[in-house]
C-alpha positions as CSV (number, residue, x, y, z in Angstrom):
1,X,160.7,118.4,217.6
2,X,164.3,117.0,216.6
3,X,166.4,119.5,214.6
4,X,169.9,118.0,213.5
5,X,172.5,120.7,212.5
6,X,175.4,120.2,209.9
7,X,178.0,123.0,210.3
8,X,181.5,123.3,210.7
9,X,181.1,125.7,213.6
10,X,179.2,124.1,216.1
11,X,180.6,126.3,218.9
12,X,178.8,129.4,216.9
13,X,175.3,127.5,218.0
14,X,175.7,128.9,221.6
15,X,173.2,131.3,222.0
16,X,170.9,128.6,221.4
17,X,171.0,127.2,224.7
18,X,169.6,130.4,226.0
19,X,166.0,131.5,225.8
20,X,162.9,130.4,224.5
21,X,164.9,127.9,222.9
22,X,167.2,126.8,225.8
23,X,163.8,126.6,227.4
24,X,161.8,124.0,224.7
25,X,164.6,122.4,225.1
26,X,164.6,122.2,229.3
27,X,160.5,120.9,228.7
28,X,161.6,118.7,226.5
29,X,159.8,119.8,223.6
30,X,162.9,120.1,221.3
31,X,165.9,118.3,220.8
32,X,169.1,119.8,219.3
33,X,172.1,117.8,217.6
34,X,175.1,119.2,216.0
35,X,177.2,117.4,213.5
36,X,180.7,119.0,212.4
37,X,181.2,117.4,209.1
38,X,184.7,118.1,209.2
39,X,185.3,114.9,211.2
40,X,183.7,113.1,208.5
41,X,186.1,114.6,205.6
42,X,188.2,111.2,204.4
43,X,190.8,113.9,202.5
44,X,193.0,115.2,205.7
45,X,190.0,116.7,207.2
46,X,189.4,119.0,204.1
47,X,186.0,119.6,203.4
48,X,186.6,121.8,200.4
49,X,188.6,121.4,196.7
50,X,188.9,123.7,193.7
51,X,185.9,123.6,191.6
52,X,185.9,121.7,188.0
53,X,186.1,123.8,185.5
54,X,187.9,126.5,187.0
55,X,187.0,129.4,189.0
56,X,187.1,131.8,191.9
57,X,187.3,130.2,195.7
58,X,186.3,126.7,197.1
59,X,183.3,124.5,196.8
60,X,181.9,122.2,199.7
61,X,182.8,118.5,198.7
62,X,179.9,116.1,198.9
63,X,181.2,113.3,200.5
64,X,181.8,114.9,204.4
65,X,178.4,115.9,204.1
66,X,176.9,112.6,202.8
67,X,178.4,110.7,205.5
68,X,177.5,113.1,208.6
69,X,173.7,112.9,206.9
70,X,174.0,109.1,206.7
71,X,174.8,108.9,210.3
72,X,171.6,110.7,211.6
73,X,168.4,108.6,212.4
74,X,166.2,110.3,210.2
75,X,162.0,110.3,210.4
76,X,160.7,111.8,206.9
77,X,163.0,115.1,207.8
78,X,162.3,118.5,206.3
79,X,166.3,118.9,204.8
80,X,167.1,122.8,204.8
81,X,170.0,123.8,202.9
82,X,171.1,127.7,203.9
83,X,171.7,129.3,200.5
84,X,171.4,132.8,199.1
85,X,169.9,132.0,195.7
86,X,166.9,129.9,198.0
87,X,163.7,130.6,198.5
88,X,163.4,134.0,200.5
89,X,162.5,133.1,204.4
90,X,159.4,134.4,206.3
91,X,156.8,134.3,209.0
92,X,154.6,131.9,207.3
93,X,157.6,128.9,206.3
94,X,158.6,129.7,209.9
95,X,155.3,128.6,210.8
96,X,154.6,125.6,208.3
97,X,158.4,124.3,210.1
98,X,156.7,124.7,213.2
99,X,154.3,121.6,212.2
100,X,157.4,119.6,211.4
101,X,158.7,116.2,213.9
102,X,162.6,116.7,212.1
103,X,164.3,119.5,210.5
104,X,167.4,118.9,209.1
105,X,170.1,122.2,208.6
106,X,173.0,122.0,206.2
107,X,175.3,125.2,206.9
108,X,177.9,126.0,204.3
109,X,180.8,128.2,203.9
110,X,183.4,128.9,201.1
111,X,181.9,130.0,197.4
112,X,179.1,127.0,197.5
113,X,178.3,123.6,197.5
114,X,178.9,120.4,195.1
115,X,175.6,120.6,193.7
116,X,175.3,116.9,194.3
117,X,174.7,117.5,198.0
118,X,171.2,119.5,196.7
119,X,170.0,115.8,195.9
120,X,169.8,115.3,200.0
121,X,167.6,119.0,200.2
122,X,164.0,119.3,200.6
123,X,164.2,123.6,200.6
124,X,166.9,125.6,199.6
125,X,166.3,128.5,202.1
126,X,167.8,132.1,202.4
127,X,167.2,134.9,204.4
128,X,167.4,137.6,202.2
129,X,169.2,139.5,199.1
130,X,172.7,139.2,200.4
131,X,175.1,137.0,201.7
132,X,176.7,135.6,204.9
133,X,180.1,134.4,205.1
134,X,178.5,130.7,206.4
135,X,175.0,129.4,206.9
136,X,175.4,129.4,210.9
137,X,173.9,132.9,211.7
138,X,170.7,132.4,209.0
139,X,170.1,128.5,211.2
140,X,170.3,130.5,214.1
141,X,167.4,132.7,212.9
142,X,165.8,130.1,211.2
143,X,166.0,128.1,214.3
144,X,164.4,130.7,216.5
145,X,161.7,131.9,214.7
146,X,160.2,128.1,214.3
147,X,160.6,126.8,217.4
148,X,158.6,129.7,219.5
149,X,155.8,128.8,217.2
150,X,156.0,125.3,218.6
151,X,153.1,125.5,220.8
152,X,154.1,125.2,224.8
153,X,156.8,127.2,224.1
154,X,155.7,130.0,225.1
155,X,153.3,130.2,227.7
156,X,150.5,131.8,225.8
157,X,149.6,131.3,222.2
158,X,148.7,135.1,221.7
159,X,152.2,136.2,222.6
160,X,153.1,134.8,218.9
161,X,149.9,135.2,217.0
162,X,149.8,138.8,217.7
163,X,153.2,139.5,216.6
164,X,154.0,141.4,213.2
165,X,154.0,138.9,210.0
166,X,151.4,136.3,212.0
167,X,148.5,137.9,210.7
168,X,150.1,139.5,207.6
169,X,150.0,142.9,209.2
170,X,152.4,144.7,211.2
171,X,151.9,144.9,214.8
172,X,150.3,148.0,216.1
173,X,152.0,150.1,219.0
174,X,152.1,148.4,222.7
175,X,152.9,150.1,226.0
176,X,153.5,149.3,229.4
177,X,154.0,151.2,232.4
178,X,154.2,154.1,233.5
179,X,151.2,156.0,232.1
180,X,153.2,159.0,231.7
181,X,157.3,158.7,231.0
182,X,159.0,162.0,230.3
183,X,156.2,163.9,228.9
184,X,155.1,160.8,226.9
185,X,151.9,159.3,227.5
186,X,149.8,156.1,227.2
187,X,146.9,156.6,224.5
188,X,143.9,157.2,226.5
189,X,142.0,154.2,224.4
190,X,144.4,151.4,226.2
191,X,143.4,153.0,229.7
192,X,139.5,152.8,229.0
193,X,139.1,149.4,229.7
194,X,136.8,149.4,225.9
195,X,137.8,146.4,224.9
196,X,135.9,146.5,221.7
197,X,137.7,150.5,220.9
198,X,140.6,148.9,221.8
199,X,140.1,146.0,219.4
200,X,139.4,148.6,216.9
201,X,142.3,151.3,217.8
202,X,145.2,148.1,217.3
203,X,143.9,147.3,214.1
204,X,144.0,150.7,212.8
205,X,147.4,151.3,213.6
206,X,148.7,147.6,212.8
207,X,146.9,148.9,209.2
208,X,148.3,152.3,209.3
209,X,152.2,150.9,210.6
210,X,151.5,148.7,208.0
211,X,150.4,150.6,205.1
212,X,153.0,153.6,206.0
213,X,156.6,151.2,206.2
214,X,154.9,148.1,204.2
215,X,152.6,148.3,201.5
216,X,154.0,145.8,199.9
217,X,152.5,143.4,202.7
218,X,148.7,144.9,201.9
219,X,148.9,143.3,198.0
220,X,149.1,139.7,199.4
221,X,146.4,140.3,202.3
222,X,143.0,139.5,201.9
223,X,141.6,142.4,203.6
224,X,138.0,142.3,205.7
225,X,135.4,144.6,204.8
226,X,136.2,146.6,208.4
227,X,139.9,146.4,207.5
228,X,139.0,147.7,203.9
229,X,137.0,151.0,205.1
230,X,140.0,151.3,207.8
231,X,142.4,151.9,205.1
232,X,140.5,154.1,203.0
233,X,140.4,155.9,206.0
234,X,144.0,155.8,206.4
235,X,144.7,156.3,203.1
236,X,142.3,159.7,202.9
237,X,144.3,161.1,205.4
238,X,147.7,160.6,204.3
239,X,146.6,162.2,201.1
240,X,145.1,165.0,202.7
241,X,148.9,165.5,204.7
C-alpha cells in the first residue's frame, strides 16, 4: 500500500515509524510519503487568507494544496480529507481502506478549508463529535487502524479479527500469566483445555461486555440464533439484579 500525506507538520508523523507500522513499512508492505504544502504556497509561504464574506479565523487556500496533490503519482487513490463535519470513522472503513493500493490524507488546520479543495476528496472523514486543532493526530489514527489490517502485518490474522469492532461485538476478557496475581484468578474455563466451553464462555462475555457498555452496537448486528438465546440470557439476569 502507498499512503501520501498532505500536512503542514510532517515532523508530528513520527511515531509512525515505530510499530506495526514502522514494521509494514521494514517488509515493505507499505510506503509512506509526506508532503508539506507549505512549500508549495506561491503567497510568501502563506497557506491561509481571510475568508470571503467575512468571518471568524482563517481558511486553507486551495492553490498550496492543488499543487502538492498535482505533484503526487497517483493510481485511482482513495483522497481522505480529515474533517469534523465527515463521515464518523470506524472499524469497518478502517477495514474497507485496508483493501486500498493508495490513500491519499489531506490534514488541515485554521477554521477550514476553501471548499474548492473538496473537489480533490473522495471521503470527508472524522473521528468523532469534536474537534482537533489540525487533522495530523485523526491521520495518525486513521493510519494505524488500516494498515494492521493489511494482511502480513501482523503475523497472525486472528490477532485483528478477534479484536473489539471486527466482529461487531466487543471483545470478551483475555488473561495471561500467572494463574493467580494478588488474589485474582484466571477463570477456571480458560484453564480446561474445553475448547468448545471456551468458544462458548468468550462469546458470552464479548455479548455481555457488549450489551452492558454498548448496546447501541447490538441494533446494527445480525445476531445468530446461539448469540440470540445468549443474550436473553444475559438480559434475564441483569433484570433480575
Amino acid at each position: 500500500m502507498k499512503i501520501d500525506i498532505l500536512t503542514l507538520f510532517p515532523e508530528m508523523f513520527a511515531p509512525l515509524e515505530h510499530s506495526i507500522v514502522g514494521k509494514a513499512q521494514e517488509k515493505g508492505l507499505l510506503d509512506i510519503a509526506y508532503h508539506n504544502f507549505r512549500e508549495n504556497a506561491e503567497k510568501s509561504r502563506h497557506v491561509d487568507d481571510e475568508p470571503y464574506g467575512g468571518g471568524q479565523g482563517m481558511l486553507l487556500r486551495a492553490q498550496p494544496i492543488f499543487d502538492a496533490y498535482d505533484q503526487i503519482e497517483k493510481t485511482s487513490p482513495r483522497v481522505i480529507l480529515l474533517d469534523p463535519a465527515g463521515k464518523r470513522f470506524d472499524q469497518s472503513y478502517a477495514e474497507e481502506l485496508a483493501q486500498e493500493d493508495h490513500l491519499i490524507f489531506i490534514c488541515g488546520h485554521y477554521e477550514g478549508y476553501d471548499e474548492r479543495i473538496k473537489t480533490l476528496v473522495t471521503d470527508e472523514i472524522s473521528l468523532g463529535d469534536y474537534v482537533l486543532t489540525g487533522g495530523e493526530l485523526a491521520a495518525m489514527t486513521m493510519v494505524d487502524a488500516t494498515v494492521r489490517l493489511i494482511p502480513e502485518v501482523i503475523g497472525k490474522e486472528a490477532s485483528h479479527t478477534d479484536d473489539s469492532f471486527s466482529s461487531g461485538l466487543l471483545e470478551y476478557p483475555q488473561y495471561t500469566r500467572p494463574y493467580d496475581f494478588r488474589g485474582m484468578l484466571v477463570p477456571d474455563v480458560l484453564m480446561s483445555g474445553h475448547h468448545e466451553n471456551i468458544r462458548k464462555w468468550r462469546l458470552y462475555e464479548s455479548l455481555k461486555k457488549t450489551y452492558e457498555r454498548r448496546p447501541d452496537l447490538l441494533e446494527q448486528y445480525e445476531l445468530s440464533d446461539e448469540e440470540t438465546k445468549i443474550l436473553e440470557e444475559i438480559k434475564s439476569l441483569g433484570c433480575a439484579d
